[in-house]
VOKOL-151101 format. One record per atom (N, C-alpha, C): chain; z negated, x negated, y negated; atom name; residue number from 1. Coordinates in steps of 0.2 Angstrom, whole numbers, plus 5000, padded with zeros to 4 digits. Each point is the difference from the previous one (the first is absolute). Example, Ala and Ser with C-alpha at 12.3 -4.5 7.8 and 13.67 -1.06 7.14 Angstrom:
BEGIN
chain / z / x / y / atom / n
A / 4961 / 4934 / 5028 / N / 1
A / 5000 / 5004 / 4994 / CA / 1
A / 5000 / 4996 / 4994 / C / 1
A / 5004 / 5002 / 4995 / N / 2
A / 4999 / 4996 / 4994 / CA / 2
A / 4997 / 5004 / 4995 / C / 2
! end
This chain:
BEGIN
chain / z / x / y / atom / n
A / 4888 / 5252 / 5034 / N / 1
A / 4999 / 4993 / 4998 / CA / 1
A / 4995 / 5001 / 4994 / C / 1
A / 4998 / 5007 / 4996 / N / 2
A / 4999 / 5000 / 4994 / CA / 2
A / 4993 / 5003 / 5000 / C / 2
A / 4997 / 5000 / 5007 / N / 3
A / 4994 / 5004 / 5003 / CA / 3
A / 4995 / 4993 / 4997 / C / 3
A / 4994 / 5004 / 4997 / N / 4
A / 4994 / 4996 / 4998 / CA / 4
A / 5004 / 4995 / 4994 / C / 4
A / 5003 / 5004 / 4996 / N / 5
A / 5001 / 4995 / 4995 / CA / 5
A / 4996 / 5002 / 4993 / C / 5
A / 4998 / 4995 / 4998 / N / 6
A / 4995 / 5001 / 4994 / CA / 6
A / 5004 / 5000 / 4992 / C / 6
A / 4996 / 4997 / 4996 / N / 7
A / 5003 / 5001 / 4991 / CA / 7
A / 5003 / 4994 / 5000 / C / 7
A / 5006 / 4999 / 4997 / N / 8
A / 5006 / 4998 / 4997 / CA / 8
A / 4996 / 4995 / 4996 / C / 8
A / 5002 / 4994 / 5003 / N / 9
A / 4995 / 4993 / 4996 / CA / 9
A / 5004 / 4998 / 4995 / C / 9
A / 5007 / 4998 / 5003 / N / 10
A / 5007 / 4999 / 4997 / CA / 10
A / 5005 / 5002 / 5001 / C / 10
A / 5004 / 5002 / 4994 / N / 11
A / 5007 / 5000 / 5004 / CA / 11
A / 5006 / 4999 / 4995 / C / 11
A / 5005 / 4996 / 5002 / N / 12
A / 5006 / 4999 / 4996 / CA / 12
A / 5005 / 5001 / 5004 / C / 12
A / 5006 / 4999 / 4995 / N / 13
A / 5007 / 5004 / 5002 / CA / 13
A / 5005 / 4995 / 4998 / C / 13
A / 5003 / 4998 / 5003 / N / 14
A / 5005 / 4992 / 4997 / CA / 14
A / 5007 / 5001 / 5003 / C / 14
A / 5006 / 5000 / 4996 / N / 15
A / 5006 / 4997 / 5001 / CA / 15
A / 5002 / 4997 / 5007 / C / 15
A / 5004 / 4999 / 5005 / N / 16
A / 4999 / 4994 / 5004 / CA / 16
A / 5005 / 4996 / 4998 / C / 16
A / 4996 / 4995 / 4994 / N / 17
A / 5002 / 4994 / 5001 / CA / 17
A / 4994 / 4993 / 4998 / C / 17
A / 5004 / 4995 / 5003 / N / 18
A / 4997 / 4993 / 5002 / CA / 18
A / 4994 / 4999 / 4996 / C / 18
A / 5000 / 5001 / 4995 / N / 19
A / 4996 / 4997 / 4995 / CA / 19
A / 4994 / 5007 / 4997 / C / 19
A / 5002 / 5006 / 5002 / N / 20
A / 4995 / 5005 / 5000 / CA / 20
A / 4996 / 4999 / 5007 / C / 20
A / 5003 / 4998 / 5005 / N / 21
A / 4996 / 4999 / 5006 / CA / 21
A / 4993 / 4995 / 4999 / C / 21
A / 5002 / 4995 / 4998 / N / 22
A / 4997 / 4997 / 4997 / CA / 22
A / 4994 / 5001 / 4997 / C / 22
A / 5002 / 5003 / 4994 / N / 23
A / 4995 / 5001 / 4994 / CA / 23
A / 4995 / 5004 / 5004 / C / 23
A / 5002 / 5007 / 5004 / N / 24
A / 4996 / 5003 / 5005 / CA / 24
A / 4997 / 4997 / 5004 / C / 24
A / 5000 / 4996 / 5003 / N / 25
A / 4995 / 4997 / 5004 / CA / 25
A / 4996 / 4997 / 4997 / C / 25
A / 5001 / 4996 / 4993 / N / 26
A / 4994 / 4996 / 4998 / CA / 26
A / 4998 / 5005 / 4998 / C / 26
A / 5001 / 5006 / 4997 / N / 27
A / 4995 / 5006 / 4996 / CA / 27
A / 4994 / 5002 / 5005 / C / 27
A / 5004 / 5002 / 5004 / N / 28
A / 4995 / 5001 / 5009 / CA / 28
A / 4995 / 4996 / 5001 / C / 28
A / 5000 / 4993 / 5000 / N / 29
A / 4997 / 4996 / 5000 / CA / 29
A / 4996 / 4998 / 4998 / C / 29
A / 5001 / 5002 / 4992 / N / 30
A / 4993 / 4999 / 4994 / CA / 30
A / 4998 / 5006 / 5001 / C / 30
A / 5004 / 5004 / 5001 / N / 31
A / 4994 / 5008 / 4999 / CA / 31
A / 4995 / 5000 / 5008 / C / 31
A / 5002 / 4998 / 5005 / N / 32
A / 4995 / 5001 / 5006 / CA / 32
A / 4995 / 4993 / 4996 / C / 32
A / 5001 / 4994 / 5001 / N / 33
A / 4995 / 4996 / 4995 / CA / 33
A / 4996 / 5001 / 4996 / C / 33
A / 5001 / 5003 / 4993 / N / 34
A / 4998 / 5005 / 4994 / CA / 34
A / 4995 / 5004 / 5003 / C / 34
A / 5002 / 5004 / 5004 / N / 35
A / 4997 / 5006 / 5006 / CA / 35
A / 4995 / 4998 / 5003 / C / 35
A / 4999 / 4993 / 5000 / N / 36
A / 4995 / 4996 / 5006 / CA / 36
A / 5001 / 5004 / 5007 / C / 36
A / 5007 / 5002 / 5000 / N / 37
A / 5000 / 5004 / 5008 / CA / 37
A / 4999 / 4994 / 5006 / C / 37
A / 4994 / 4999 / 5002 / N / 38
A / 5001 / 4995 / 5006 / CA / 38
A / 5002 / 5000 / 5006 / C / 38
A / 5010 / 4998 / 5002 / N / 39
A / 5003 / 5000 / 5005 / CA / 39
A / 4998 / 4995 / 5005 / C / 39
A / 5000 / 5001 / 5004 / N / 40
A / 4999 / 4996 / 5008 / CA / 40
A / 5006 / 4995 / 5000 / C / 40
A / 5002 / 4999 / 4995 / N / 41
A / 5007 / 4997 / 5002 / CA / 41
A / 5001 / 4998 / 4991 / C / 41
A / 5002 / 4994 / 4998 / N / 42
A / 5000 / 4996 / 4994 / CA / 42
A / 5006 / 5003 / 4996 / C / 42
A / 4999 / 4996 / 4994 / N / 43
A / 5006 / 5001 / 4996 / CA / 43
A / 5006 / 4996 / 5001 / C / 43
A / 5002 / 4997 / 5003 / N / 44
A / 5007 / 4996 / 5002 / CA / 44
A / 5002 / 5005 / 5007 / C / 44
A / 4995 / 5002 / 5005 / N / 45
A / 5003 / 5006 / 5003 / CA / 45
A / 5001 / 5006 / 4999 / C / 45
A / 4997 / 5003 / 4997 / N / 46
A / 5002 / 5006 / 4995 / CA / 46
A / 5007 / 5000 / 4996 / C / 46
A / 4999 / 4993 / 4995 / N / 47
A / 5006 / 5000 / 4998 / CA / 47
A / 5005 / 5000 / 5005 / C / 47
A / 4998 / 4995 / 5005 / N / 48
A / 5009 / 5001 / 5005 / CA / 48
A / 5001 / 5005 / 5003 / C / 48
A / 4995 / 5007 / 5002 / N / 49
A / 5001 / 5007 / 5003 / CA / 49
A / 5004 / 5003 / 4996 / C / 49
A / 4997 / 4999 / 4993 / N / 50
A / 5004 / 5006 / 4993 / CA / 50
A / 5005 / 4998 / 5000 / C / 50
A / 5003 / 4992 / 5001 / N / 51
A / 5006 / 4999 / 4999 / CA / 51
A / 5006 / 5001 / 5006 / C / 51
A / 4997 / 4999 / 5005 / N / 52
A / 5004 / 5002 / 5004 / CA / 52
A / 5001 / 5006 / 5001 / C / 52
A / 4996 / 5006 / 4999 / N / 53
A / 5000 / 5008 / 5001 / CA / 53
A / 5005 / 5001 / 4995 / C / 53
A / 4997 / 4999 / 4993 / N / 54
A / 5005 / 5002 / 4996 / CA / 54
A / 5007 / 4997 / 4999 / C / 54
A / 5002 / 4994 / 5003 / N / 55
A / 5005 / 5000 / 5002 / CA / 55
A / 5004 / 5001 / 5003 / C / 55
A / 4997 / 5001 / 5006 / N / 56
A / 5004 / 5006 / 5006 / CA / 56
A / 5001 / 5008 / 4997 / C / 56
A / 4997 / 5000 / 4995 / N / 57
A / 5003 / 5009 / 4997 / CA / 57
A / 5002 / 4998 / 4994 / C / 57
A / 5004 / 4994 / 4998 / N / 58
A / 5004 / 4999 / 4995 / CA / 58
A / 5005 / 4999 / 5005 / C / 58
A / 5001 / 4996 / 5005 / N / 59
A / 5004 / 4996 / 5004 / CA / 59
A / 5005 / 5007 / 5004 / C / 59
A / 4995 / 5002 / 5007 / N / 60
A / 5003 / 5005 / 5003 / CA / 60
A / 5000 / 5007 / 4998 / C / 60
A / 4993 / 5001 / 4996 / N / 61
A / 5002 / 5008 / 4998 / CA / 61
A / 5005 / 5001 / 4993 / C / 61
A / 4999 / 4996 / 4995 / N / 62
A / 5004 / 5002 / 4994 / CA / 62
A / 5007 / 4994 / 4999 / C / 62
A / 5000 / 4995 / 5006 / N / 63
A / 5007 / 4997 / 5000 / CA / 63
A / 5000 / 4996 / 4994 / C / 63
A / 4997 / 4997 / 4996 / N / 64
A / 4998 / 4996 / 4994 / CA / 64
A / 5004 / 5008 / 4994 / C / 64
A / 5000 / 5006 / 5001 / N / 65
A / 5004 / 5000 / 4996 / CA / 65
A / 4994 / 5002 / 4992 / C / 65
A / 5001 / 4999 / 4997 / N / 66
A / 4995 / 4998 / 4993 / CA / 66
A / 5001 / 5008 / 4998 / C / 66
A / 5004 / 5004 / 5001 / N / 67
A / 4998 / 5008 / 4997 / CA / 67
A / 4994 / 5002 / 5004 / C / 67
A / 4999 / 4997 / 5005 / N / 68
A / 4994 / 5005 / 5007 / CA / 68
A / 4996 / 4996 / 4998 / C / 68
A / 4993 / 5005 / 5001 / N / 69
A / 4992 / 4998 / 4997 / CA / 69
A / 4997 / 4999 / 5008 / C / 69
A / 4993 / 4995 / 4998 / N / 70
A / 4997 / 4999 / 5006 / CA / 70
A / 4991 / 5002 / 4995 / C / 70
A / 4997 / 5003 / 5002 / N / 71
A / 4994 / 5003 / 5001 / CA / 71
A / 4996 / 4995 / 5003 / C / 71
A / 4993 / 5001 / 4998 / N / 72
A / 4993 / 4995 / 5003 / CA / 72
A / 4997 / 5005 / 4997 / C / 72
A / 4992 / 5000 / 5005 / N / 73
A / 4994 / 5004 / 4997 / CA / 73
A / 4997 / 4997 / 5006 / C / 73
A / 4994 / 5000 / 4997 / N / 74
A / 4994 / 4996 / 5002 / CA / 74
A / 4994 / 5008 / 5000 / C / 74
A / 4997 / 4999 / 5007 / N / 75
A / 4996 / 5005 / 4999 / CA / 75
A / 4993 / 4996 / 5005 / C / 75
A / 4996 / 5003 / 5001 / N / 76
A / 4991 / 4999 / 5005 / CA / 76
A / 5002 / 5005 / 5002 / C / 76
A / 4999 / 4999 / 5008 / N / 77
A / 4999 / 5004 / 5007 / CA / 77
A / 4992 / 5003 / 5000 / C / 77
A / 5000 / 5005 / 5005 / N / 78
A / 4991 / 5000 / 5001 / CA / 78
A / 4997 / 4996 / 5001 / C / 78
A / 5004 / 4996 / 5004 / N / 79
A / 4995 / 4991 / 5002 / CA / 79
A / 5000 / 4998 / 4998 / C / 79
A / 5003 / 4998 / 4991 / N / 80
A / 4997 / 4997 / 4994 / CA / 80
A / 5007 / 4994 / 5003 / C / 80
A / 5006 / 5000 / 5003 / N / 81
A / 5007 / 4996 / 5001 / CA / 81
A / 5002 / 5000 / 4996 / C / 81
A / 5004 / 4995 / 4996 / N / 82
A / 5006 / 5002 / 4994 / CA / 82
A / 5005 / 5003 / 5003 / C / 82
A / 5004 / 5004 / 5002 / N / 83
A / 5008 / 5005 / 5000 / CA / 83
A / 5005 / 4997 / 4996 / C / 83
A / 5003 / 4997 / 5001 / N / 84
A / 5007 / 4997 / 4993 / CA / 84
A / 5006 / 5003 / 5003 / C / 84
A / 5003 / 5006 / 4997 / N / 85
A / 5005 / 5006 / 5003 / CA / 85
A / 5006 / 4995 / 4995 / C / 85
A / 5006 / 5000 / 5004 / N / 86
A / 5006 / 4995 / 4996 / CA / 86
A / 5006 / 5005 / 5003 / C / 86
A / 5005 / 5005 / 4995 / N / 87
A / 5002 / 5004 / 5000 / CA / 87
A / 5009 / 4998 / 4999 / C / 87
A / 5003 / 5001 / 5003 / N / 88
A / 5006 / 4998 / 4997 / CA / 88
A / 5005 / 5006 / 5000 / C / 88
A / 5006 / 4998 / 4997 / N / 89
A / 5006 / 5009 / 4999 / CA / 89
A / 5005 / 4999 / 5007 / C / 89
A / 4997 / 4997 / 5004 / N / 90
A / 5006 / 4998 / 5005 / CA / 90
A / 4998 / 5006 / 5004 / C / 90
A / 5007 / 5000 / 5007 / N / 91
A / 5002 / 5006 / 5005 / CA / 91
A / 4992 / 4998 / 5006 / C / 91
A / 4996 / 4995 / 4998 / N / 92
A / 4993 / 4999 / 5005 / CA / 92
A / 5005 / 4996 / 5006 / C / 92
A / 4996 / 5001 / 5005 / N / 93
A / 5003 / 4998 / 5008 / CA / 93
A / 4993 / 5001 / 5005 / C / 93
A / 5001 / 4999 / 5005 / N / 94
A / 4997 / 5003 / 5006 / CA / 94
A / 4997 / 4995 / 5002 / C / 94
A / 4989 / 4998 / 4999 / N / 95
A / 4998 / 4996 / 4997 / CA / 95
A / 5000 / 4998 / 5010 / C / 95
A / 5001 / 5004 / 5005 / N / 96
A / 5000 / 4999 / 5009 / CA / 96
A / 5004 / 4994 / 5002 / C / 96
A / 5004 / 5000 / 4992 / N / 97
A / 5005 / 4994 / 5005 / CA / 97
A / 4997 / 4992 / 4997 / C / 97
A / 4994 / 5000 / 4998 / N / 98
A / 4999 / 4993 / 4998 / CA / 98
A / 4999 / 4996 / 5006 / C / 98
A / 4995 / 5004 / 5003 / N / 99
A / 4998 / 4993 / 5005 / CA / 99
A / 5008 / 4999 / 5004 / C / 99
A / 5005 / 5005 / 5001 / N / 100
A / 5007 / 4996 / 5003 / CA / 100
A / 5001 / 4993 / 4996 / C / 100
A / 4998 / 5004 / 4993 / N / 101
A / 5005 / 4993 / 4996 / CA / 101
A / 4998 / 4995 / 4999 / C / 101
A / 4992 / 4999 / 5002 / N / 102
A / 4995 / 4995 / 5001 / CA / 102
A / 5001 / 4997 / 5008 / C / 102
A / 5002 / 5003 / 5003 / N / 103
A / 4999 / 4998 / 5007 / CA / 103
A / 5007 / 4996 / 5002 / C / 103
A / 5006 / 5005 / 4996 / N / 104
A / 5007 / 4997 / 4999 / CA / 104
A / 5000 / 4993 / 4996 / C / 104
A / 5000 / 5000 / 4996 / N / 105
A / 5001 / 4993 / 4996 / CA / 105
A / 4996 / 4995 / 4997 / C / 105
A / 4994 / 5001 / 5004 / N / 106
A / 4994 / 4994 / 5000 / CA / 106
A / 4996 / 5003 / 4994 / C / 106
A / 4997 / 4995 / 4999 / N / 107
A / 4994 / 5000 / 4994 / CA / 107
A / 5002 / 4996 / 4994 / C / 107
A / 5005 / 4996 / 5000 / N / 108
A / 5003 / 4993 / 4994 / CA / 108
A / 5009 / 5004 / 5000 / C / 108
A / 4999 / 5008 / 5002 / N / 109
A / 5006 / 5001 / 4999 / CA / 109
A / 5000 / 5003 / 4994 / C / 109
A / 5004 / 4998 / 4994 / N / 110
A / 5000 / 5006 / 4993 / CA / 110
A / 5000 / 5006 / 4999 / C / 110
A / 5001 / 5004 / 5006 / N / 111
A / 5003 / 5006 / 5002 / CA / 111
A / 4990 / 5002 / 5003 / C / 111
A / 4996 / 5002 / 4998 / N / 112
A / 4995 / 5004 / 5002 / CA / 112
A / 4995 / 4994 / 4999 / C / 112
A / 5000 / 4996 / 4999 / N / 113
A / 4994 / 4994 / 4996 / CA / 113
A / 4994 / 5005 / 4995 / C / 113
A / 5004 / 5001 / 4994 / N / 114
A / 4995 / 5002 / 4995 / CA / 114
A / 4994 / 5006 / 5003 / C / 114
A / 5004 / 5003 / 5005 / N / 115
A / 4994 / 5004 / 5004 / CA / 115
A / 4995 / 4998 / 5005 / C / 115
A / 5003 / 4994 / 5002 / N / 116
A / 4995 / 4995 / 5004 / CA / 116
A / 4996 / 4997 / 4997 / C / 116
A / 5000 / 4997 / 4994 / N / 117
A / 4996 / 4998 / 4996 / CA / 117
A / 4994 / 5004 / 4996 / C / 117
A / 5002 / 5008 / 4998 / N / 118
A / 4997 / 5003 / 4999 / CA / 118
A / 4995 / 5001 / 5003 / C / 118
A / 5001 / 5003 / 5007 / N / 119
A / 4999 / 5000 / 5005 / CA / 119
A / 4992 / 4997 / 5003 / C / 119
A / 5001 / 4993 / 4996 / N / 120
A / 4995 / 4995 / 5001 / CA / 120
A / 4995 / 5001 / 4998 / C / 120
A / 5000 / 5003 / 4992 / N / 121
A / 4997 / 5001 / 4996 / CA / 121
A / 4995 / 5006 / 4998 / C / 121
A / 5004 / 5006 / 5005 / N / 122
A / 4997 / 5005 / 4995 / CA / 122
A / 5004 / 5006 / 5007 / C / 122
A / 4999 / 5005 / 5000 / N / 123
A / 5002 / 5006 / 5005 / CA / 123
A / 5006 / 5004 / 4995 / C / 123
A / 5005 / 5000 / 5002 / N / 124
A / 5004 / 5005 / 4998 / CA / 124
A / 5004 / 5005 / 5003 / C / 124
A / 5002 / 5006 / 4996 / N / 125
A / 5000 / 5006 / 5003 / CA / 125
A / 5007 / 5002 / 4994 / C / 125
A / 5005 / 5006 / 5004 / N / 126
A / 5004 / 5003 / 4995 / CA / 126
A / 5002 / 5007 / 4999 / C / 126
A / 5002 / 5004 / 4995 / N / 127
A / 5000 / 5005 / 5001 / CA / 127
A / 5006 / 5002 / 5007 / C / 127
A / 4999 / 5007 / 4998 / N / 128
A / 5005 / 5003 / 5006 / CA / 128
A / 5007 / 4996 / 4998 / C / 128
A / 5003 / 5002 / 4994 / N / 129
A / 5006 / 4999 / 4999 / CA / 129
A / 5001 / 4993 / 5001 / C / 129
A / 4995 / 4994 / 4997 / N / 130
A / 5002 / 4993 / 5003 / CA / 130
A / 5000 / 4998 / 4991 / C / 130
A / 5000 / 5004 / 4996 / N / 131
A / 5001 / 4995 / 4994 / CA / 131
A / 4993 / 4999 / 4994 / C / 131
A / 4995 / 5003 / 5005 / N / 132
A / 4992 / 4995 / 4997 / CA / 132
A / 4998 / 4996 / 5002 / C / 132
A / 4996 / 4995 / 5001 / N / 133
A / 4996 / 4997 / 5003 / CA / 133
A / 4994 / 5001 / 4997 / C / 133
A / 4993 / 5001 / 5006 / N / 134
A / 4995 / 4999 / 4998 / CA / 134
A / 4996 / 4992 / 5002 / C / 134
A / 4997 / 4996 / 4996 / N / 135
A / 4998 / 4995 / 5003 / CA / 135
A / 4992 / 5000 / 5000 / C / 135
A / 4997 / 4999 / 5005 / N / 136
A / 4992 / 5002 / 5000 / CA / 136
A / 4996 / 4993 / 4999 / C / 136
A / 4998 / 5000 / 4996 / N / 137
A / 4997 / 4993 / 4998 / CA / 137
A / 4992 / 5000 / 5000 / C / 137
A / 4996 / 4998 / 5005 / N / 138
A / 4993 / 4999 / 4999 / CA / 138
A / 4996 / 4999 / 4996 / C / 138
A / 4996 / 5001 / 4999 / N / 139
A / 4994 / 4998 / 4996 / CA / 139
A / 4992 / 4998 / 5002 / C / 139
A / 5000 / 4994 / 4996 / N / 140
A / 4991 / 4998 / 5003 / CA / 140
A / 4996 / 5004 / 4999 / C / 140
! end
C-alpha cells in the first residue's frame, strides 16, 4: 500500500474520542485549503470521507476505547494524488469481506455504509493486517 509514497505533508495522532475526531477533521480541512491542494472533490466531501474513515477506526478498530490512538498522515503520490493513510490500534479485519457486507445488507445499511460513501469519493485501499486505510484523493 505504501509503494510510491512521497514526503509527509501532515500528520497527527489523536485519542479516540468524539470531540478530537472532530477537531481532526477540521485541522485537515484548513491545511489541504492553506496548501491550496486542489482536490477533484470539495470541502463538504472531503469533510464527510475524513469523517466517516476516521470513524470507522475509532468505531470498529479501537471500540471508542479513549486509551487507543488513531494516526492520519497526508502524503503526494508520483501522480501528484493526495494519500490520507488513517491508522488505528485495532486487531484490522479482512478488507475481501466488504463487498459481502455491501452486497449483504444494502447500501442505507449502517453496517458497511461509511465505505460506500467513501467509496464515491475517492479509491481506498488497506494494509495487509486490515487496520490502515489508504484513501487516494485526486487532484486537478
Amino acid at each position: 500500500m505504501n509503494k510510491a509514497a512521497g514526503k509527509i505533508l501532515y500528520k497527527s495522532t489523536i485519542n479516540s474520542l468524539n470531540e478530537e475526531r472532530l477537531n481532526l477533521i477540521q485541522k485537515v480541512v484548513d491545511f489541504i485549503l492553506k496548501e491550496k491542494i486542489n482536490l477533484e472533490i470539495d470541502r463538504y466531501e472531503l469533510y464527510l470521507i475524513l469523517d466517516e474513515a476516521i470513524t470507522n477506526a475509532m468505531d470498529h478498530g479501537n471500540r471508542w476505547d479513549k486509551s487507543k490512538k488513531v494516526t492520519l498522515r497526508l502524503e503526494k503520490d508520483l501522480e501528484n494524488n493526495l494519500k490520507l493513510y488513517i491508522k488505528d490500534e485495532g486487531i484490522g479485519f479482512n478488507p475481501n469481506i466488504i463487498p459481502e457486507i455491501l452486497n449483504r445488507n444494502g447500501k442505507l445499511n449502517p453496517r458497511g455504509r461509511g465505505i460506500y460513501i467513501i467509496r464515491r469519493f475517492c479509491q481506498i485501499s488497506w494494509n495487509v493486517t486490515g487496520n490502515e486505510a489508504c484513501l487516494t484523493l485526486k487532484t486537478k
